[in-house]
C-alpha positions as CSV (number, residue, x, y, z in Angstrom):
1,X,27.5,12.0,30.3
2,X,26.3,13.2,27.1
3,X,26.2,10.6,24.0
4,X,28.9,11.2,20.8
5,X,26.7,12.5,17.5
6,X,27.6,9.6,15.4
7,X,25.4,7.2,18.6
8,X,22.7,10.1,18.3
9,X,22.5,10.0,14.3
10,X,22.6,6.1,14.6
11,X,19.7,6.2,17.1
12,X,17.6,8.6,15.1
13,X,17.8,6.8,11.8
14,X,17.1,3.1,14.0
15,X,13.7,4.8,15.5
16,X,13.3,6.2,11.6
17,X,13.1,2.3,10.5
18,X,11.2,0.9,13.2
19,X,8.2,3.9,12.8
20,X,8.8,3.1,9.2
21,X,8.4,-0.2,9.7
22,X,5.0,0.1,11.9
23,X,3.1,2.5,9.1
24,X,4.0,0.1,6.5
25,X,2.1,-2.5,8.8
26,X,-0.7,-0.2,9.7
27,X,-1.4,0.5,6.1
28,X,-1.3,-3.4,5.6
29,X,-4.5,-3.4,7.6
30,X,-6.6,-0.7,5.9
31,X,-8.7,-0.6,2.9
32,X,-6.9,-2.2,0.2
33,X,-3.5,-3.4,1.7
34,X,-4.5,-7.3,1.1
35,X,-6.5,-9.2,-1.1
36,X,-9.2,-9.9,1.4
37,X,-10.0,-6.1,2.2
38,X,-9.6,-4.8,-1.8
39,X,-11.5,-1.1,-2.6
40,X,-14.1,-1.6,-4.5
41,X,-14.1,0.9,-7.5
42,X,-16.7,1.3,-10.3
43,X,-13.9,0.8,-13.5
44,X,-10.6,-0.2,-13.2
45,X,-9.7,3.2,-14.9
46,X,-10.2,4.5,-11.6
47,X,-7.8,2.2,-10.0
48,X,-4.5,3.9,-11.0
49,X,-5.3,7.6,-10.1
50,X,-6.6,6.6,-6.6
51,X,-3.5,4.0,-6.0
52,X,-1.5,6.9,-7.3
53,X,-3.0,9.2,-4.7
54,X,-2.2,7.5,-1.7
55,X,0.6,8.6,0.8
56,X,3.6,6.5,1.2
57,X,2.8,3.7,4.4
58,X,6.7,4.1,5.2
59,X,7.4,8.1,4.7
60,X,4.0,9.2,4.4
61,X,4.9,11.1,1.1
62,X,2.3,11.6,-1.7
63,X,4.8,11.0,-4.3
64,X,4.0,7.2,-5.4
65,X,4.6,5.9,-8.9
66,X,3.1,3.3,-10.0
67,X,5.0,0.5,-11.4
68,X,2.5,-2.0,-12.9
69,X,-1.4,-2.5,-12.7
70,X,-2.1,-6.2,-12.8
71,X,-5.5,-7.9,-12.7
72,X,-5.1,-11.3,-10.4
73,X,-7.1,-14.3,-9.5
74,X,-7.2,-14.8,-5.8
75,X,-8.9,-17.6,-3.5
76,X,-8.4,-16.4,0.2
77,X,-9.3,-19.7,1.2
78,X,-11.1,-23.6,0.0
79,X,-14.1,-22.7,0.9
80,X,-15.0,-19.4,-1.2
81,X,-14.2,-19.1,-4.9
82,X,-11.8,-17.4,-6.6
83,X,-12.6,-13.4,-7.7
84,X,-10.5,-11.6,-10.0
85,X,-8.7,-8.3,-8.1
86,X,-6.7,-5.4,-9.8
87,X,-3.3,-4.8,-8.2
88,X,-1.5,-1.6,-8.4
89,X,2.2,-1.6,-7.6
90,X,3.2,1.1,-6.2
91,X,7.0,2.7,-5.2
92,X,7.4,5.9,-3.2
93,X,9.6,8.6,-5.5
94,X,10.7,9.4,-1.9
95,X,12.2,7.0,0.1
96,X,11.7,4.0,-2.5
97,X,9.6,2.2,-0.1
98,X,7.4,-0.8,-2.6
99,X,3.4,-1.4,-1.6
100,X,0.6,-3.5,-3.3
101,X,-2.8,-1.9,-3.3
102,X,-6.2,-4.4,-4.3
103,X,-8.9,-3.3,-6.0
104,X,-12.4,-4.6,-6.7
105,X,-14.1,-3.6,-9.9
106,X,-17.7,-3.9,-9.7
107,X,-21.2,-1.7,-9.8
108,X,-21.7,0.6,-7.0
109,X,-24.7,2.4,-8.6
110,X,-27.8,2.2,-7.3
111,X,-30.5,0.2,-8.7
């Protein structure tokens, strides 16, 4: 028996969610997608353009705006002390999908 095209679409755009769902997670895990694993950058002029540059962790679009660039205080735990982060807000043009990308700003030239 063959399923109706309304189940089909309805299936489809379920499996859309759940993969959409999954990348968003992935990209949670990489460089950048929490405070404890921030990209370190030389100036936080640099922050917005790369942010910027980055495909979308739901659709995988490169069309992200960014909302707001922040600069935070974070303390991952007691024992370490607090370190200031930049945090670009992004929002895919696409899908509308909202992501948080950390930044370090400090000297990665050689001495």
């Amino acid at each position: 028996m063959t399923k109706r095209l309304r189940t089909e679409r309805r299936e489809a755009a379920r499996d859309l969610a759940k993969l959409a769902q999954t990348r968003a997670k992935l990209a949670a895990l990489e460089r950048g997608g929490a405070a404890d694993r921030p990209i370190e950058v030389a100036s936080a002029s640099i922050a917005e353009p790369h942010a910027a540059n980055l495909e979308c962790a739901a659709c995988g679009a490169h069309a992200q705006r960014v909302d707001e660039h922040v600069a935070v205080t974070v303390s991952p735990d007691g024992r370490e002390p607090a370190r200031r982060l930049r945090v670009v807000r992004l929002r895919c043009s696409r899908c509308g999908t909202r992501r948080d990308v950390f930044f370090r700003v400090g000297t990665v030239l050689p001495s």
